[in-house]
LOROMI-623084 format. One record per residue (C-alpha): x, y, z; residue in one letter. Coordinates in Angstrom, 1 decimal, always signed. Layout:
<node x="X" y="Y" z="Z" miba="A"/>
...
//
This chain:
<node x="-29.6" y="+292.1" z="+114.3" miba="X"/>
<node x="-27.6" y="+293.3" z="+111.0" miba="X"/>
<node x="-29.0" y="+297.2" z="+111.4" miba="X"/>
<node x="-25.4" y="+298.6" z="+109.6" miba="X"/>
<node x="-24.3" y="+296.9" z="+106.6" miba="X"/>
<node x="-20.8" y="+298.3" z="+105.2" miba="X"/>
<node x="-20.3" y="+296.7" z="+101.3" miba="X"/>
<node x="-17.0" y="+298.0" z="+100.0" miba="X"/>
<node x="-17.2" y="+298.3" z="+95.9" miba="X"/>
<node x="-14.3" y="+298.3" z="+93.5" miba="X"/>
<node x="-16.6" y="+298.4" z="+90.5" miba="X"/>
<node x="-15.9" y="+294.4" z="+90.2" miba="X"/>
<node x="-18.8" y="+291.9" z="+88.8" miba="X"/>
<node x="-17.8" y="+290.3" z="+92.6" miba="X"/>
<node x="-18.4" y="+293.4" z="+94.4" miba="X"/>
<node x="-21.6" y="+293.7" z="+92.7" miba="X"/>
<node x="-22.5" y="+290.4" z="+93.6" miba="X"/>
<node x="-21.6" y="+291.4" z="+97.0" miba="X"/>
<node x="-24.0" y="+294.4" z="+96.7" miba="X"/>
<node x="-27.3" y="+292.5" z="+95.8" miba="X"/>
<node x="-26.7" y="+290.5" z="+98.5" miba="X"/>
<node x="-26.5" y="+293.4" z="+100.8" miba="X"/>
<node x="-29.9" y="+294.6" z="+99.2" miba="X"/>
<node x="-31.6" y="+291.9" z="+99.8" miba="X"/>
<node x="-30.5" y="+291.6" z="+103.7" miba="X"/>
<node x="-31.2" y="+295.1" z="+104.2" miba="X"/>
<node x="-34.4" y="+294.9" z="+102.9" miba="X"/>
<node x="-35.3" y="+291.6" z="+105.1" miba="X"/>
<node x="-33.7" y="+293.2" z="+108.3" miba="X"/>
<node x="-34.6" y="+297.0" z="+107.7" miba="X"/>
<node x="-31.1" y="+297.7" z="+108.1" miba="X"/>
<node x="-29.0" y="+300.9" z="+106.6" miba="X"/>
<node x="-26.5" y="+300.5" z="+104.2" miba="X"/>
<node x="-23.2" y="+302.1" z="+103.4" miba="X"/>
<node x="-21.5" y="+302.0" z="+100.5" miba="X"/>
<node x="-17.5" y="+302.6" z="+100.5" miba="X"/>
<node x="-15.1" y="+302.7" z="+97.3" miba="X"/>
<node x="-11.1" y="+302.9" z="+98.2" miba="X"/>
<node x="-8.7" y="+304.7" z="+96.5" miba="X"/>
<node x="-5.0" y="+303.8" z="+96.4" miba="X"/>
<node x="-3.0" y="+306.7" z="+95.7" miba="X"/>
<node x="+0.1" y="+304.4" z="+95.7" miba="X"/>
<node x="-0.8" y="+302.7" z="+92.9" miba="X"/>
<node x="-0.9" y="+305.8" z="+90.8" miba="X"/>
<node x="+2.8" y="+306.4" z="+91.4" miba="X"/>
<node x="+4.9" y="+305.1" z="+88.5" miba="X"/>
<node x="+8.6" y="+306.3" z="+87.6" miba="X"/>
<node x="+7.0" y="+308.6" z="+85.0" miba="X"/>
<node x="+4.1" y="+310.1" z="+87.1" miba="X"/>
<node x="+4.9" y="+313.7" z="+87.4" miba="X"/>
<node x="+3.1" y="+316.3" z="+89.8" miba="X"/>
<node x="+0.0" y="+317.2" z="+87.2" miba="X"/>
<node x="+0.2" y="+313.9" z="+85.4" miba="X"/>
<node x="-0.2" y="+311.9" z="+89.5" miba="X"/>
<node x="-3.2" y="+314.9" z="+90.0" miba="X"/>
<node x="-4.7" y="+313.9" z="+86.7" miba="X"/>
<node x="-4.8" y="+310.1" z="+87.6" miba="X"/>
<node x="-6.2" y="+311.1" z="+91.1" miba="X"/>
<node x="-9.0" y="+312.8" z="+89.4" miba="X"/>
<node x="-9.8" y="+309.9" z="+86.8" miba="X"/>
<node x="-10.3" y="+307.3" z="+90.1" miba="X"/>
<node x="-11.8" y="+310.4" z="+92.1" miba="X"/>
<node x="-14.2" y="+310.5" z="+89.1" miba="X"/>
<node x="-14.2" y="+306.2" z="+88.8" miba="X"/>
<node x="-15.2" y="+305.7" z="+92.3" miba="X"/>
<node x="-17.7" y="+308.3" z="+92.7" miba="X"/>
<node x="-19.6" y="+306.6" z="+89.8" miba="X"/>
<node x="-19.1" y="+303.3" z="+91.4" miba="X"/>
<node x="-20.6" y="+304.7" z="+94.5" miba="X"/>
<node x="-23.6" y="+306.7" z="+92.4" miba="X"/>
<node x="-24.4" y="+303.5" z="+90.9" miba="X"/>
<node x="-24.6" y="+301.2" z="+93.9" miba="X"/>
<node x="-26.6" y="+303.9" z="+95.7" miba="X"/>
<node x="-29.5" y="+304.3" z="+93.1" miba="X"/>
<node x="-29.4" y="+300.5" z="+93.2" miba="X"/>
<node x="-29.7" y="+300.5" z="+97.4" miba="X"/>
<node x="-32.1" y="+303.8" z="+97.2" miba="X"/>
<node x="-34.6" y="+301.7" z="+94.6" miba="X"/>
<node x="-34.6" y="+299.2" z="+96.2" miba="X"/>
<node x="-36.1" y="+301.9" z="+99.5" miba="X"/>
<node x="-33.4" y="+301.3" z="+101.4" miba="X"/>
<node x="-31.7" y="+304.1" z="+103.5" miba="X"/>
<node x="-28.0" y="+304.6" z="+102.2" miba="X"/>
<node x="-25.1" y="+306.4" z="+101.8" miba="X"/>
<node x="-21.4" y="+306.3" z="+100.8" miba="X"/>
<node x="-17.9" y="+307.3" z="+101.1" miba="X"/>
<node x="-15.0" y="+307.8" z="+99.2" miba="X"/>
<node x="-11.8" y="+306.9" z="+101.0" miba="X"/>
<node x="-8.6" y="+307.7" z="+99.8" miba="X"/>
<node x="-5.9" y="+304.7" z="+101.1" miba="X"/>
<node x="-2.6" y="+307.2" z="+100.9" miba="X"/>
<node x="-1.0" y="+303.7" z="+100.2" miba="X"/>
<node x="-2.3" y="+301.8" z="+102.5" miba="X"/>
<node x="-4.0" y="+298.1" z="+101.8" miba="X"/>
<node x="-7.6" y="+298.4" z="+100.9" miba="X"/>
<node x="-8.2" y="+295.3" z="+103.1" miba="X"/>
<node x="-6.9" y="+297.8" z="+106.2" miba="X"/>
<node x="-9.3" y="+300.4" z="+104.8" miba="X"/>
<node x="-12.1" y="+298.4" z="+105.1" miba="X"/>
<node x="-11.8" y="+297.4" z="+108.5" miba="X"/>
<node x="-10.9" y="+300.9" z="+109.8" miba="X"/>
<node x="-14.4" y="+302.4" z="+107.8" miba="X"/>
<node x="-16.4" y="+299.3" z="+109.9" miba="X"/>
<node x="-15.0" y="+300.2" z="+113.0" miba="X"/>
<node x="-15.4" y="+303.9" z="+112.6" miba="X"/>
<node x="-19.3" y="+304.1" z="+111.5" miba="X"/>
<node x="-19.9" y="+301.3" z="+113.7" miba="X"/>
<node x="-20.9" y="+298.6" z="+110.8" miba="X"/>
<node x="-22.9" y="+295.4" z="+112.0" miba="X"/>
<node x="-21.9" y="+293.6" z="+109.4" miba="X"/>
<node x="-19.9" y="+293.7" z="+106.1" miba="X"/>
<node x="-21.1" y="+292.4" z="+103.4" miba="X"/>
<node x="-18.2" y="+291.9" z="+100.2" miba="X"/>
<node x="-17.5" y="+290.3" z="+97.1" miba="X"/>
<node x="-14.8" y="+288.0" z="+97.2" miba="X"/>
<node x="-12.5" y="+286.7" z="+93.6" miba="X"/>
<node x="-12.0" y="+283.5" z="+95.6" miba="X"/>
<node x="-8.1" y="+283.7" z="+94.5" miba="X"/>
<node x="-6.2" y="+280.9" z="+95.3" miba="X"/>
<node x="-2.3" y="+279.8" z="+95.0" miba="X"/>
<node x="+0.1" y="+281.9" z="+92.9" miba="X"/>
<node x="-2.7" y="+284.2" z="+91.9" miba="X"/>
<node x="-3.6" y="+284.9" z="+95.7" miba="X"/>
<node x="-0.2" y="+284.8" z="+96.5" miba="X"/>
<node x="+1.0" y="+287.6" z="+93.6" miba="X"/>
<node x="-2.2" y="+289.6" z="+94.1" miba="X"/>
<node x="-3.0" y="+289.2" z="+98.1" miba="X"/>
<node x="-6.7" y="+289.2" z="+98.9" miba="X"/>
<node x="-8.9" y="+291.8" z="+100.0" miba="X"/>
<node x="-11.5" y="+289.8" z="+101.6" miba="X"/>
<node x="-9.0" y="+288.1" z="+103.6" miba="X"/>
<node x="-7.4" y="+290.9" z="+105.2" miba="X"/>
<node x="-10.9" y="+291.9" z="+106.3" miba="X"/>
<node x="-11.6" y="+288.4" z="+107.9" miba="X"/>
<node x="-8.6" y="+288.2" z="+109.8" miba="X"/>
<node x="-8.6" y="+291.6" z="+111.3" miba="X"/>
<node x="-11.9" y="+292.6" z="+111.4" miba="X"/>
<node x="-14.5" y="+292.3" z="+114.8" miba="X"/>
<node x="-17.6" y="+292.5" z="+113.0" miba="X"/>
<node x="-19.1" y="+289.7" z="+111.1" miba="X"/>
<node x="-18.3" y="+289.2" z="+107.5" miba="X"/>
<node x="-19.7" y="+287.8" z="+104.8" miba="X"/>
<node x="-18.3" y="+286.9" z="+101.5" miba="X"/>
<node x="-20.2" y="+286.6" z="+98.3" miba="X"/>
<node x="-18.1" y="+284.1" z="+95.8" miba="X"/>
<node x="-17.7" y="+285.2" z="+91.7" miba="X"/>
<node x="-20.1" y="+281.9" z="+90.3" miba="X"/>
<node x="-19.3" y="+280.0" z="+87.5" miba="X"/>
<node x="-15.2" y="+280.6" z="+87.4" miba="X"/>
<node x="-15.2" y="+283.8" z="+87.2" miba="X"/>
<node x="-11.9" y="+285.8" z="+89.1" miba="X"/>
//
């Protein structure tokens, strides 16, 4: 059924929520899993960030997502589960858009991602992720809530 399972991770105790989830459908369904962190280099980009001080920030989330990705893959490799990952940088592009582009290009089955659950202003200010990927995306998702409150 669900033999590719994409689970983007930002390092987020939601995306890590989304994760465990992903282990333990994998494991029922024998499935492969791929892991995927997004870098936004736009965000980097301040009205101070010079040439060597923008490379230095790209290296510290180079460095921040690979670990994200290391982490989550011992996690998926313990639990015997075929895996690997991918580091994509977004060039200033939405994260959501991202996601969706890296389902489409493996082929992924199903993704598999935490959600904050944002709603009004804060959704509003902070746009959502998760909902990009639902709208735009033509394989099943599924969204793993933050319990007890937490955004």
């Amino acid at each position: 059924m669900y033999q590719r399972i994409l689970v983007p991770l930002d390092g987020s105790d939601t995306a890590q929520l989304g994760l465990v989830e992903a282990i333990n459908l994998a494991k029922s369904l024998k499935s492969r899993v791929r892991l995927i962190h997004i870098i936004n280099d736009a965000t980097l980009i301040t009205p101070y960030t010079t040439g060597s001080a923008f490379e230095v920030l790209l290296r510290r989330a180079q460095d921040y997502g690979a670990s994200v990705l290391q982490a989550a893959e011992a996690a998926v490799r313990d639990a015997g589960i075929a895996v690997d990952t991918q580091l994509i940088e977004a060039n200033g592009g939405l994260a959501g858009d991202e996601i969706v582009r890296a389902a489409v290009a493996w082929p992924a089955d199903l993704i598999v991602c935490g959600t904050h659950g944002r709603r009004g202003i804060r959704r509003l200010l902070m746009g959502s992720d998760a909902e990009t990927v639902v709208r735009q995306c033509p394989v099943p998702v599924l969204l793993v809530r933050a319990r007890s409150g937490k955004t």
